[in-house]
C-alpha positions in Angstrom: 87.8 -8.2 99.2 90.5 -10.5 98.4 90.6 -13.5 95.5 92.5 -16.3 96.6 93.5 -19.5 94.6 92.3 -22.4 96.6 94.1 -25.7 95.2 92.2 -28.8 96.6 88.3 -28.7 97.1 86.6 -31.7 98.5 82.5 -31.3 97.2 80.3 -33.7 99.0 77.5 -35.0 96.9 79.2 -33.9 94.3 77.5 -36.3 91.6 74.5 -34.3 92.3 72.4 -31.8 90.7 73.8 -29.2 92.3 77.0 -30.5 93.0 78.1 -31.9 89.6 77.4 -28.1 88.3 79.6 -27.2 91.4 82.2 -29.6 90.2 82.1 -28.5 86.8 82.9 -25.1 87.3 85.7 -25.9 90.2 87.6 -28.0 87.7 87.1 -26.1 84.8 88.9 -23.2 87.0 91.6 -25.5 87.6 91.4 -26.9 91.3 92.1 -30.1 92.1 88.6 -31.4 92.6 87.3 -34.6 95.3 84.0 -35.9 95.2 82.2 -37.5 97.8 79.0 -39.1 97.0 77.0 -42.5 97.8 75.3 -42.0 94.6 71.8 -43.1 96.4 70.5 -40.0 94.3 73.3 -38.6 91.9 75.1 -40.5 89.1 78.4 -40.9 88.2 77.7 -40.7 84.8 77.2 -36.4 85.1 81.1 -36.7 86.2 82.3 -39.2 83.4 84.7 -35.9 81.4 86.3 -34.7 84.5 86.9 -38.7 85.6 88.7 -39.0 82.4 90.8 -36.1 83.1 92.1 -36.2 86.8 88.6 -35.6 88.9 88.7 -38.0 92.0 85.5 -39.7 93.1 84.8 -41.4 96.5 81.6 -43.5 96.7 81.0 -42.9 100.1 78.3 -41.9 102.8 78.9 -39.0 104.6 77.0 -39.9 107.5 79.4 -43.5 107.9 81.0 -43.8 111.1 84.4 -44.3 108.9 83.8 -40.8 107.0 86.4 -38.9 109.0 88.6 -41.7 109.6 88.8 -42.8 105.9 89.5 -39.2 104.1 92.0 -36.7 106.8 94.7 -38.2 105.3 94.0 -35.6 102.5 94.5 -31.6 102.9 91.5 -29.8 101.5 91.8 -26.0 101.5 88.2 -25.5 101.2 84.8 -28.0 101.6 81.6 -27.6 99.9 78.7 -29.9 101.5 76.3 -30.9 99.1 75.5 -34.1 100.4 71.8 -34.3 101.8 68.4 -35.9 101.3 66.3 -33.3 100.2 62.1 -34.0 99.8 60.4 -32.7 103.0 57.4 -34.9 102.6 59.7 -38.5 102.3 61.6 -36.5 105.3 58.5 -36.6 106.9 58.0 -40.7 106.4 61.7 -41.4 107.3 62.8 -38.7 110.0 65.5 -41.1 111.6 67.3 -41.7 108.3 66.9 -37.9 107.8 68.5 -36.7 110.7 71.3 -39.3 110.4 72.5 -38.1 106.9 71.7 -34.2 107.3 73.0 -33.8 110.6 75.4 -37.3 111.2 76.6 -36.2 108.0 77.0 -32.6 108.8 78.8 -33.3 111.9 81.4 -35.8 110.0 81.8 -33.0 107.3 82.6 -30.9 109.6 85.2 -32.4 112.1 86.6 -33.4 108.7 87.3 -30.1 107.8 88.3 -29.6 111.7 91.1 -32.7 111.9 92.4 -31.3 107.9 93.0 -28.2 108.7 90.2 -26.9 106.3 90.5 -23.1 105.7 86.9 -23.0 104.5 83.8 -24.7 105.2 80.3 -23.9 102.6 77.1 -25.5 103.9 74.3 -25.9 101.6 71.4 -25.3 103.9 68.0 -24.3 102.9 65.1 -21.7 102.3 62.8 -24.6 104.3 64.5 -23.4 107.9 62.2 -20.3 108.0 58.5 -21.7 107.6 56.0 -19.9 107.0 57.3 -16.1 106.6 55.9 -13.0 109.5 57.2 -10.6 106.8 58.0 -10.8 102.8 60.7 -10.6 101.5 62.6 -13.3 103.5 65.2 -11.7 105.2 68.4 -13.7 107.1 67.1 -12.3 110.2 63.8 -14.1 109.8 63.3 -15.8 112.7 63.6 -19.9 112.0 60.6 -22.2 112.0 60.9 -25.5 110.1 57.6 -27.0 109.2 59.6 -30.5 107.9 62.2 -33.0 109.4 63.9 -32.1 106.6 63.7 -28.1 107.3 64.6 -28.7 111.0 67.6 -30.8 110.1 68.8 -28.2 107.9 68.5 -25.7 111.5 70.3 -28.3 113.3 73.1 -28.4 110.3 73.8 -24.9 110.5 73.6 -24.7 114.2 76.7 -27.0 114.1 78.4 -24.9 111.4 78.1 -22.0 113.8 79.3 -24.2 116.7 82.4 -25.5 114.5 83.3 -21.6 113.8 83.5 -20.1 116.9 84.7 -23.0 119.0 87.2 -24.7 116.4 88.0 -21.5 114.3 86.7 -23.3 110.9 85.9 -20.6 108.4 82.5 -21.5 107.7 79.6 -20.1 106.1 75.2 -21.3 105.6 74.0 -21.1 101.8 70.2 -20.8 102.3 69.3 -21.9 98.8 65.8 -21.1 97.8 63.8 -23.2 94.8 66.9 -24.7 92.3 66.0 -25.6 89.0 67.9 -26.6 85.8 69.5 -29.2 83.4 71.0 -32.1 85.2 68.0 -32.5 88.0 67.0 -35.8 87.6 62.8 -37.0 87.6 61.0 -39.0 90.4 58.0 -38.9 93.1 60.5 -36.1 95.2 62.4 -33.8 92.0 61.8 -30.3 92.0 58.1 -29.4 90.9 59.7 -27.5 88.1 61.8 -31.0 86.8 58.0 -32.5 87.5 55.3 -30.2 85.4 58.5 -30.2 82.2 58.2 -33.8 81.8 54.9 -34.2 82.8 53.4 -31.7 80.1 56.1 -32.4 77.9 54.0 -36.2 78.0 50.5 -34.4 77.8 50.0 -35.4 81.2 48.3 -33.4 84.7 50.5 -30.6 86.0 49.7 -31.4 89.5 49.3 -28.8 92.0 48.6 -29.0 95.6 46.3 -26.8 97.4 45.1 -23.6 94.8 47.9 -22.7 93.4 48.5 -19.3 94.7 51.4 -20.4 96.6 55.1 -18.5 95.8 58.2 -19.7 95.1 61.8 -18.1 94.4 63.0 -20.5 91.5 67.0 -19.9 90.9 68.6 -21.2 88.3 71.4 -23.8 89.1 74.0 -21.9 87.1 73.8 -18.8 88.9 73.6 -21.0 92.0 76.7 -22.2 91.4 78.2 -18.6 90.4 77.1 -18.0 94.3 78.6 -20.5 95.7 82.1 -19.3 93.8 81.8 -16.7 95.6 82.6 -18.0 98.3 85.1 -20.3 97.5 86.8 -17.6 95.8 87.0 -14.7 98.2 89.1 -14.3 101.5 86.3 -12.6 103.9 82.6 -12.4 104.0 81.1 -10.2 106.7 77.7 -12.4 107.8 77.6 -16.5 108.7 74.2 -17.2 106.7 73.5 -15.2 103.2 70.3 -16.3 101.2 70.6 -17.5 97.7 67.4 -16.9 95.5 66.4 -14.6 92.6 64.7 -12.4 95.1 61.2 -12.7 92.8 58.0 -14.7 93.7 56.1 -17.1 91.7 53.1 -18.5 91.8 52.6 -22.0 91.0 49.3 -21.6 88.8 51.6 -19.1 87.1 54.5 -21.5 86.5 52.3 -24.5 85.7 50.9 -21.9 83.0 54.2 -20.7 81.8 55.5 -24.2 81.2 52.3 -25.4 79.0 52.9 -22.2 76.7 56.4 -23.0 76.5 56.5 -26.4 75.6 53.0 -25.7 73.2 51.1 -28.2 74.4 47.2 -28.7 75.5 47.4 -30.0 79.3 45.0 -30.3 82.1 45.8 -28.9 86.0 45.3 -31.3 88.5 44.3 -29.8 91.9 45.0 -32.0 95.0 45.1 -31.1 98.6 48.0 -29.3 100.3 51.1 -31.4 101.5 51.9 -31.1 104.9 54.9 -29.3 105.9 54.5 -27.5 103.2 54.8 -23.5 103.4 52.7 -21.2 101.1 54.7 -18.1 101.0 58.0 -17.7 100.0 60.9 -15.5 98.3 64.2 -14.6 99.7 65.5 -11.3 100.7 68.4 -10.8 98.8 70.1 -7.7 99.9 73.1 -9.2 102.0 74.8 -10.8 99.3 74.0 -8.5 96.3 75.9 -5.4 99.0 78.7 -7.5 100.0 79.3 -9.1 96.7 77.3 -7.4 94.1 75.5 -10.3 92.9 72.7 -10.5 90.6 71.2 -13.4 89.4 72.1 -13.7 85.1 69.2 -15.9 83.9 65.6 -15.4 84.2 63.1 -17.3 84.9 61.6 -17.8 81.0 65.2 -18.4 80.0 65.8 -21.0 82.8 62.5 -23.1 81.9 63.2 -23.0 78.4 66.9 -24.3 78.9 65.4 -26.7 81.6 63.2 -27.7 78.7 65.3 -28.4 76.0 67.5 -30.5 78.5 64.5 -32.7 79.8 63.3 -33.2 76.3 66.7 -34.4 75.0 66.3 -36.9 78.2 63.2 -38.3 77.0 64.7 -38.8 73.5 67.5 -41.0 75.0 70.3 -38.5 74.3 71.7 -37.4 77.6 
């Protein structure tokens, strides 16, 4: 396995969650760093140090018929595509809109990367594509059965990754990312149930929970998300096309909702609410393929994760980030 110094990376939706962790790391590494992003759900704000000290930003929509048109005058040696809208229920309310930026967007990413000359192409796809699991742990070979628009534009996203590969030649690989948590994940009606029951208990407010709360999640922390997708960006070869990206650990949701009270020390009720279509109940990844090929291991742990996911949100609320 080879390390390779990439100089230009293009990150779409990089003023993101995700992607402003991604875009920290890349430019504190020293590549030339682009940014992509409409800013419909990221800020700029998260990028304001490395704007000041050579980052370039684009506020742009990936899924514009201009996308492709507007950037190949740039060479990027390697493309990390961020850029999605992410809640499976609004998914479910707004399928068209959906399957315009997931896979429109996708497509333009791609024949981007195509018409540059890109000499690597990372999709951020998702745990969602499975469904409801036949077997535990999730392995890559599970077979794919979206319950979501959002899930099954995800399956169509990587079904053009693989297309772009073997018919164009584009080095490309699908990041199935399970549950991501962390500082920097902003609050609303669609955030990450984690982002949700820290500022809701952190209020004294109802930890909602839908159906009985004996679902499972794989929550992975955003930093060792992002030490994933290095990996990537950072070595020659990988043997496989789609690698999950989780812990590898279930949790249940009546056991996260209980972890958080203790943690933040307060006295807070559980709401129980019906299920949420398109919703699945079982789910933690399989992990094997990328800790054998690349010896990964995820560094922080769940307790650790919520408390430095606390501390973050609580600084929020006081007006200081």
């Amino acid at each position: 396995m080879f390390l390779v110094c990439f100089l230009r990376v293009l990150v779409t939706g990089g003023a993101g969650f995700i992607g402003s962790n991604v875009v920290g790391r890349l430019f504190n590494g020293g590549f030339e760093v682009y940014v992509v992003d409409d800013l419909s759900h990221g800020s700029v704000e998260c990028l304001k140090s490395y704007l000041d000290s050579g980052l370039k930003f684009f506020k742009f929509d990936v899924s514009s018929p201009y996308f492709v048109s507007s950037f190949s005058r740039f060479r990027f040696d390697v493309i990390i595509h961020l850029a999605a809208l992410i809640s499976v229920e609004e998914s479910n309310l707004l399928p068209s809109r959906y399957h315009e930026v997931n896979v429109g967007g996708t497509l333009n990413v791609l024949e981007l990367a195509r018409r540059v000359g890109a000499e690597k192409f990372i999709f951020a796809s998702s745990a969602a594509v499975y469904g409801d699991p036949v077997t535990l742990p999730i392995s890559e070979l599970h077979p794919l059965n979206p319950k979501s628009i959002y899930a099954a534009s995800k399956v169509e996203g990587e079904l053009l990754v693989g297309v772009y590969r073997r018919l164009y030649g584009v080095k490309t690989v699908s990041l199935r990312l399970f549950n991501v948590y962390g500082p920097g994940q902003r609050f609303s009606n669609y955030s990450g149930v984690i982002r949700i029951f820290i500022e809701n208990a952190l209020r004294g407010l109802p930890l909602t929970i839908y159906g009985d709360g004996m679902q499972t999640r794989d929550f992975i922390y955003v930093d060792d998300v992002v030490k994933a997708i290095m990996l990537f960006v950072e070595n020659r070869d990988f043997n496989f096309d789609v690698y999950n990206v989780g812990s590898g650990f279930p949790t249940r949701i009546i056991d996260l909702a209980s972890m958080i009270i203790k943690l933040v020390n307060r006295s807070v009720d559980l709401n129980f609410v019906s299920e949420r279509p398109g919703d699945v109940k079982f789910s933690y990844a399989d992990t094997s393929r990328i800790k054998g090929e690349f010896n990964f291991n995820c560094s922080i742990d769940l307790r650790e994760g919520l408390t430095r996911t606390i501390s973050y949100v609580s600084q929020c609320m006081r007006g200081s980030l």
